[in-house]
N, C-alpha and C positions, 0 to 999 in steps of 0.2 A: 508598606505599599507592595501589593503585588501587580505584576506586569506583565502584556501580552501585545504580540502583535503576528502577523502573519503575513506571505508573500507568495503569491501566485503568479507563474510565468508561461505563456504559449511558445510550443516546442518548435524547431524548428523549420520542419515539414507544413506542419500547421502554420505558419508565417511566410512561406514558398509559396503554400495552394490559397491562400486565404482562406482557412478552414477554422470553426471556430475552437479555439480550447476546450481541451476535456477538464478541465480539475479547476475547481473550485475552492474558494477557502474563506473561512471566517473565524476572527478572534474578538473577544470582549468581556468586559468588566462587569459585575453585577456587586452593588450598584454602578450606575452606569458616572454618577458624581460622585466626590465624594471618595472616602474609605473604602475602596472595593471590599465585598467579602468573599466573591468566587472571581476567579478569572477562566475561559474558557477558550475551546479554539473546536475547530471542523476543519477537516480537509477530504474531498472526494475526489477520485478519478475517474472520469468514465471510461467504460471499456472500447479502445480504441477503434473496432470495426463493427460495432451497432452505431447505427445512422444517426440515434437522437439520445447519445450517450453524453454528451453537452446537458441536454437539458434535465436530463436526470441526476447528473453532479448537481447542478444549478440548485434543479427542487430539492436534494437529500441536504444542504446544507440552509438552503432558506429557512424550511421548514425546521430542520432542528434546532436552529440558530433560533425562529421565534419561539418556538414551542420551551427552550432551558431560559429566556430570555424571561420567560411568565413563569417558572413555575420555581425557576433559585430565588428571583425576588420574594415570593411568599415561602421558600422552605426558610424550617427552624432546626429542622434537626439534619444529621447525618445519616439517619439512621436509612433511610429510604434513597437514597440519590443513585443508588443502581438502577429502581424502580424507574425512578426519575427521566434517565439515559434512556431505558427501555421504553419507557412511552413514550418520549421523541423518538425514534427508531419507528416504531405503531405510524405513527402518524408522518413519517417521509414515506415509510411503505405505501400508504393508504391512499397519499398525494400523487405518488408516482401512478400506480394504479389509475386513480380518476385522470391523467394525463395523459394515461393510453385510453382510456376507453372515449375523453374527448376527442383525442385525437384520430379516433379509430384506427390504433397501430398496434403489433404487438408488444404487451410488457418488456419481452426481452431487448428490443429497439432502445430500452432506455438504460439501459445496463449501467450501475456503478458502484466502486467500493465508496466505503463510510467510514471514515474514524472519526470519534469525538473525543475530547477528555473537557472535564472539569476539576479545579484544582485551589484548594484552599490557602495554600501553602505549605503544609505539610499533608496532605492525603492527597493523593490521586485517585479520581474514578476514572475511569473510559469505557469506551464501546467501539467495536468493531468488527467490518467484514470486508474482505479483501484480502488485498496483496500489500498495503501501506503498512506504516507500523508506528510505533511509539518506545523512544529512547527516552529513559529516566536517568536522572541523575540523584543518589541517592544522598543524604546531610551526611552521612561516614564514608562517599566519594565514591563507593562504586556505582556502577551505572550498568545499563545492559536495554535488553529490550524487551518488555512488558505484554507486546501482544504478540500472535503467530501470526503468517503470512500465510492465507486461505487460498494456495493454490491448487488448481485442480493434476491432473493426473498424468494430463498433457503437456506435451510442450509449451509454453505461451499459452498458458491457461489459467484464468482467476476466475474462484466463485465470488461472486459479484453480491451486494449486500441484498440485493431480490430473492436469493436463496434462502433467506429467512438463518442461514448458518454465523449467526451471532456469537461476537465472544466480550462481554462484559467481565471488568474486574476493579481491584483498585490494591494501590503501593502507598503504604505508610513511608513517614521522616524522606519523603518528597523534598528538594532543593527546588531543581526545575525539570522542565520537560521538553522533549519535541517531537511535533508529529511532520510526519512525510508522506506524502504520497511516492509511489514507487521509483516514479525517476531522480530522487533522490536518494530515497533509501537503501536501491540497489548498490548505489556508489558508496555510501561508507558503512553500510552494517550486510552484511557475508550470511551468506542461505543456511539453512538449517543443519547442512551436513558439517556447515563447519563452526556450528554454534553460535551462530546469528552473531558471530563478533563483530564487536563496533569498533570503527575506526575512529576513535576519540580525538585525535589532532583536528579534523576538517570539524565535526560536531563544538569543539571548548569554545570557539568565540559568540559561542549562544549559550551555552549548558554553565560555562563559567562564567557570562556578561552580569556585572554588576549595574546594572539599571534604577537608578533610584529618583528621576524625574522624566518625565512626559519627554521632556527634548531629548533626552539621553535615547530613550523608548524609541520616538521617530527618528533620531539618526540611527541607530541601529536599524531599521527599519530600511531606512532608506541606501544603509552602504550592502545591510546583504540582497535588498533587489536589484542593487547595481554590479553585485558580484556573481550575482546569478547570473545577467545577462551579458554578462561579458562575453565579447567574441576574442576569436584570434587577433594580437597586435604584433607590430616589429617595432622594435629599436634599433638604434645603431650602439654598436660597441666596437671600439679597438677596430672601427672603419668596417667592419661585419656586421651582416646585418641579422640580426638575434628574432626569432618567433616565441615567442612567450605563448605556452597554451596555455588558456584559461578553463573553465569551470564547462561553458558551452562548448567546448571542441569537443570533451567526454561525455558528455549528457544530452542531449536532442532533443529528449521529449519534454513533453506539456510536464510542469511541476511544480508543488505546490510546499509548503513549508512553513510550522506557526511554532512559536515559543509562547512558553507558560513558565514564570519564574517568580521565586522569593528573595529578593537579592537581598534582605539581611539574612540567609541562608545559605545564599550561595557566597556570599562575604567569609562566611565563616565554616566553608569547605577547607577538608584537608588540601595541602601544595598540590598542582596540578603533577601526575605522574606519567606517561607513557612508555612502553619498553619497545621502541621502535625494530632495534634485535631481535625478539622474540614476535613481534607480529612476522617478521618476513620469515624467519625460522618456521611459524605455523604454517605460512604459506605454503613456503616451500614443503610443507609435510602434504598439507592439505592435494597440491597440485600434484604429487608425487603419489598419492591415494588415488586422486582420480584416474590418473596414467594409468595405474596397476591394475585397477577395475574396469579400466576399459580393453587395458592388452588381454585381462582374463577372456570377456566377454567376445574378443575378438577372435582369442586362441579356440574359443569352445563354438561360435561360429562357424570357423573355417574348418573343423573337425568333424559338425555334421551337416551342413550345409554346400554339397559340389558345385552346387549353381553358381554362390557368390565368390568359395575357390576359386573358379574360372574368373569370374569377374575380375578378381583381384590380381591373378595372372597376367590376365590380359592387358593389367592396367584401365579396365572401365571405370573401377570403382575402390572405394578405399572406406576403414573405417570410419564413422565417423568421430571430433572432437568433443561431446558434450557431456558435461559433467555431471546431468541432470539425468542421466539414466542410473546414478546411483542414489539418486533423491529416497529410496526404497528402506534408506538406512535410516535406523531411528535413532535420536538422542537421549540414551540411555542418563537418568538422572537430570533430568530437563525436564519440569514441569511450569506450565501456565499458571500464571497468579487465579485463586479463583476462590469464589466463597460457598459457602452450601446454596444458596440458591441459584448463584449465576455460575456453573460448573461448566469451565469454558475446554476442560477435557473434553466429554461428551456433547457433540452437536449437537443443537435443537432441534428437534423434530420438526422437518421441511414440509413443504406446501404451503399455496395456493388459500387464502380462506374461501370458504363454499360458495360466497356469493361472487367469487372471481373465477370460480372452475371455465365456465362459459367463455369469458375474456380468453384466458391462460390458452382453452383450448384453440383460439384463435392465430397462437402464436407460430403453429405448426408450419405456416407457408413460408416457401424458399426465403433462404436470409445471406444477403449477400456479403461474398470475402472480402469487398472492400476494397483497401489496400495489398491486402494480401494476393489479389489476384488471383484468375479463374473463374469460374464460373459460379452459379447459384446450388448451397446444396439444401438439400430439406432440413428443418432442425426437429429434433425427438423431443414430445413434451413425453413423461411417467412419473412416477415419486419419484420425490427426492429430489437428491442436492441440485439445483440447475449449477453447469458449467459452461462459462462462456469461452469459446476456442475460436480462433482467426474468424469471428462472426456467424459460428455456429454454438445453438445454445441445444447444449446436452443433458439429461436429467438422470442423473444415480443412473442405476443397470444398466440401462440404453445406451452408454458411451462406447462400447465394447462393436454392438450393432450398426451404429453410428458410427465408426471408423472405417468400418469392413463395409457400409454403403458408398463409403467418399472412396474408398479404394476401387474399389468396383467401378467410378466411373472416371475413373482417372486413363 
């Protein structure tokens, strides 16, 4: 028997304003009675400050959700099920598309990432574009994570699966899986500089859940949506009164989360291992790296720059904390799983198809910050990769001029 279920939660800003959830998800069995022979899962995030980024999570998993639903029923073979992936992908793009041009809005309005996987039990396929990710659990115990996270350049920036920048692949001797959208994923699996390490304690009571009937299935189901919503509680102890932080006091946003498992697989994984030492030890390395790359950056700052010198004399101003100015570093010996045709090194070639030029170019008029507050700025359509940034969508080259225009009116 293989097993799957999935849990979507509205963040909770979005539960404040009544605003509706970005992330979407869906999991299911194919056959849908019976002996399953694939189990599958979808999870989308819309990107937070496009206005109709709800309904474009919505359609990229409806759609793909029907589109694997018809075509694993009829596949026989393995051999094609990238294909497979990729033509749902075709076909969420295409829907989203005709929802802008129904709704006479710009595409980028509908912003959102896409992961999918499908999974037999021992193979995993997926697809993906975003910022979300997919943690594997391998039958000889290690695990890690499968895809990359498609951020853009900027701060708070995701290419968003409209970018046409696709990463398909797939992982043999498979146990289970799970996908997340980023408000989880950020919390237990660590950005690229410090090699996408996953914090395997909070992930084992999914990755290791031995699930071998339907009840077993939906109460698992039903304790980690109750564990996700968990707010702050008190107890009393020893006549004090005790604050338990829960799961919601760290995490706030809209988040979504599916399991894909072989639990006579995962039955027969090596002992559960963690070296709880050495994670804090890398930490501690890791946070001590970023220190040192930002004191460089600061030293070399204040040495050619009088201005901010002064600033900083005077106490205006101070370096900034962010780790993500050293994101520039690459992970040398870290490669994405990938096959000769879907070579998720190399981006796909970006744009627009020609009967949507007209559309796309519509998308040019003011787009607003949102949340983020301020005013309306212009967004740059050109080639290339679009990037969605506090509710400006930016395209390849143009980011650069697109920065220096939002400065300009600051």
């Amino acid at each position: 028997m293989l097993c799957e279920f999935s849990v979507t939660q509205k963040g909770e800003s979005h539960i404040k304003h009544d605003l509706p959830c970005q992330d979407h998800s869906d999991s299911f069995a194919v056959p849908a009675t019976g002996e399953p022979k694939y189990v599958a899962a979808i999870v989308a995030d819309g990107v937070g400050s496009e206005e109709y980024s709800d309904k474009g999570s919505k359609s990229a998993v409806d759609v793909v959700s029907k589109c694997l639903k018809g075509r694993l029923a009829s596949t026989e073979s393995h051999d094609h099920m990238l294909d497979v992936i990729e033509d749902a992908f075709e076909e969420a793009l295409d829907a989203a598309l005709d929802m802008a041009d129904d709704m006479q809005e710009p595409f980028t309005k509908f912003a959102t990432t896409l992961t999918v996987a499908v999974f037999d039990g021992r193979t995993l396929w997926y697809g993906h574009a975003g910022d979300d990710g997919i943690v594997a659990m391998r039958r000889d115990g290690t695990y890690g994570m499968v895809t990359e996270r498609h951020e853009g350049d900027l701060a708070n920036s995701v290419v968003p699966f409209g970018s046409r920048r696709w990463q398909f692949g797939e992982e043999a001797d498979v146990a289970s899986c799970v996908l997340m959208t980023d408000g989880i994923l950020d919390y237990c699996v660590k950005d690229q500089l410090e090699g996408n390490r996953v914090k395997l304690p909070f992930l084992k009571p999914l990755l290791y859940a031995v699930l071998e009937t339907v009840d077993e299935v939906q109460t698992a189901r039903a304790d980690w949506d109750e564990f996700l919503m968990a707010s702050r509680d008190e107890g009393q102890a020893d006549g004090d009164t005790v604050v338990r932080t829960v799961f919601r006091d760290l995490v706030r946003d809209d988040l979504s989360i599916a399991l894909l498992s072989n639990p006579e697989a995962v039955a027969n994984l090596p002992a559960y291992s963690f070296d709880l030492d050495a994670w804090n030890a890398d930490s501690d390395y890791y946070e001590a790296a970023r220190e040192e790359g930002l004191a460089e950056l600061d030293r070399v700052r204040l040495e050619e720059d009088s201005e901010y010198r002064e600033r900083v004399r005077l106490g205006k101003e101070r370096h900034p904390r962010q780790g993500r100015q050293l994101r520039s570093s690459s992970m040398e010996g870290v490669a994405p799983a990938t096959d000769a045709k879907h070579d998720s090194a190399m981006p796909v070639p970006l744009g627009v198809p020609a009967k949507r030029e007209a559309q796309a170019r519509e998308a040019s008029a003011p787009c607003s910050l949102g949340d983020q507050g301020g005013g309306e700025w212009p967004q740059v359509l050109a080639d290339g990769a679009c990037v969605v940034v506090r509710g400006i969508g930016i395209i390849g080259d143009a980011i650069e001029d697109a920065v220096q225009e939002m400065f300009k009116k600051t």
